[in-house]
N, C-alpha and C positions, 0 to 999 in steps of 0.2 A: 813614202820617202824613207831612206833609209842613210845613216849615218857613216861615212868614211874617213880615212885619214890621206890626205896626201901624203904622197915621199919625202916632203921638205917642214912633214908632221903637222903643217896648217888642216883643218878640222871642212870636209865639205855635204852637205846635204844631197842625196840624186836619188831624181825617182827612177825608181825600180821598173817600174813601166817601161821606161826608152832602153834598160840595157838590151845591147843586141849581143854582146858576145863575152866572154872572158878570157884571157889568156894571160899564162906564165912564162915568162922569158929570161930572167928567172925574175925580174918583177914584175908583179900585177897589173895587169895592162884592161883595161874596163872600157871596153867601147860602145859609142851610145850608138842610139838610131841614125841620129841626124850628123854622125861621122864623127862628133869628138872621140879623144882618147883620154883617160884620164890614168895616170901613174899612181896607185896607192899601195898601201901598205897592208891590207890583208889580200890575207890567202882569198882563192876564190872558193874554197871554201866557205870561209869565213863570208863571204858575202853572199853564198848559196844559200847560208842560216837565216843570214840578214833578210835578206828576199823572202824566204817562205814564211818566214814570223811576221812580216809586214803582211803579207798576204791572207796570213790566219786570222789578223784582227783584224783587215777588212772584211772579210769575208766570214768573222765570226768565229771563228776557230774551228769549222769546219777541215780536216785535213784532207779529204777526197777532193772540194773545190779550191784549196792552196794548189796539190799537185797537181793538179789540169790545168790551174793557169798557167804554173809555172813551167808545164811543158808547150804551154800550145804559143805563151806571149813570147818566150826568149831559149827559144832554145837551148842554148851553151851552157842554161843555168841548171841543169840536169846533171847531175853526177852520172859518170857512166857505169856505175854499180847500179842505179835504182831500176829499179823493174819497170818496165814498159806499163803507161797507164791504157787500160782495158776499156773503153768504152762499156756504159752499161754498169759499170761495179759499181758504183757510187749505191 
């Protein structure tokens, strides 16, 4: 689960798991699995960090299995500078 802010600054919880997508319009548009949309206030940056921090302490602070989750559950959540994850490298 990871901490947000809506646009109207009220404070919401979302797990990381359901985001399917991100986009900047120019604000932050965070859409889930199950079709909500939610309006907040970080960059999707900011919620790229959020996601793979969530992800290290699940999984231990391992960074090889943060990065493969976080390519293989959500797509969008991928910076498009990061390097293609390599099967095998881990």
């Amino acid at each position: 689960m990871i901490h947000l802010t809506r646009i109207n600054k009220l404070g919401l919880v979302v797990n990381a798991d359901l985001i399917e997508q991100i986009e900047t319009t120019p604000d932050t548009v965070v859409h889930l699995t199950g079709g909500q949309k939610l309006v907040v206030r970080e960059s999707a940056d900011e919620i790229i960090r959020k996601v793979v921090e969530y992800r290290q302490l699940i999984h231990g602070g391992c960074p090889l299995a943060t990065a493969a989750s976080a390519r293989f559950s959500a797509n969008a959540l991928v910076h498009p500078d990061t390097p293609p994850f390599e099967k095998g490298s881990e």
